[in-house]
C-alpha positions in Angstrom: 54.9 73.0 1.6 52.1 74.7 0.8 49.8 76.6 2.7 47.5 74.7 4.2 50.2 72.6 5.4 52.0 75.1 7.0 51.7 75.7 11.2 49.7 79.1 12.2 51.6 81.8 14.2 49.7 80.7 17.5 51.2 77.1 16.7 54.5 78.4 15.7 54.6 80.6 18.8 53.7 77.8 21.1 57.3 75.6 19.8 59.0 78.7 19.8 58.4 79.4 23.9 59.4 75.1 24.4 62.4 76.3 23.0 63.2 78.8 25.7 65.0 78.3 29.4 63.3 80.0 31.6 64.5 81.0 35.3 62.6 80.1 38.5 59.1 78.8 39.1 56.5 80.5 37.1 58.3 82.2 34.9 57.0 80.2 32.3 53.7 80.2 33.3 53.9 84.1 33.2 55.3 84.3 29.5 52.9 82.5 28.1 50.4 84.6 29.6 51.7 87.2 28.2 53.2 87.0 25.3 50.2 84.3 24.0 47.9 85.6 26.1 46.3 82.1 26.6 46.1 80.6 30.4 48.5 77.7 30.7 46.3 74.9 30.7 45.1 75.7 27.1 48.9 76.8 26.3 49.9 72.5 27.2 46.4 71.5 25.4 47.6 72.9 22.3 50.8 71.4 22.7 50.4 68.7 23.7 48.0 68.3 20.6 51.0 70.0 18.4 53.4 66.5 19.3 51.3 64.6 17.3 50.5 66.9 13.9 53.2 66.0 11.3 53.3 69.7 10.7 54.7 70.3 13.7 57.1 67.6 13.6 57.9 69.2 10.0 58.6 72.7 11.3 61.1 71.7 14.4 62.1 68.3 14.8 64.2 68.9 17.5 62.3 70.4 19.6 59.0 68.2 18.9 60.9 64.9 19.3 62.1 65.9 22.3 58.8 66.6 24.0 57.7 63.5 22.9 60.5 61.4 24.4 59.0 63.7 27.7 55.7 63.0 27.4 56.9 59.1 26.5 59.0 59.2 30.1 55.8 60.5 32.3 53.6 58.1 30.6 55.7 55.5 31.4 56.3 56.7 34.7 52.4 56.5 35.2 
C-alpha cells in the first residue's frame, strides 16, 4: 500500500475507538471528546463516511463490516 493509500491517524483513531466497549451512557461520547477532541456529531460524520472508503475496509475488516451490517439494520429498520 503505498502512501496515499494509507488511512490518516484521525481516521485510524476513529476505528480504533469502534473497537472499544465502553461502560454506561456517555462514556463514549466523553472519549471521543477527549481523546479526538472532535464533538460527536463530527466524530459519526467521519465514520460514517469511513464505511464506505476501501481504505478503511483495507485497514480493519472486522470492525468496518460490522458497522456496516449496523448501519444496514437501522436503515432497514427506517
Amino acid at each position: 500500500m503505498t502512501a496515499m493509500e494509507e488511512l490518516g491517524a484521525r481516521e485510524r483513531a476513529v476505528l480504533a475507538m469502534e473497537r472499544r466497549g465502553f461502560a454506561g451512557p456517555g462514556a463514549k461520547e466523553r472519549a471521543i471528546r477527549e481523546q479526538l477532541g472532535l464533538a460527536p456529531v463530527r466524530y459519526y460524520q467521519l465514520l460514517n463516511a469511513l464505511l464506505d472508503d476501501p481504505r478503511a475496509l483495507a485497514h480493519d475488516p472486522v470492525t468496518v463490516n460490522r458497522l456496516r451490517r449496523v448501519r444496514e439494520t437501522r436503515r432497514d429498520d427506517r
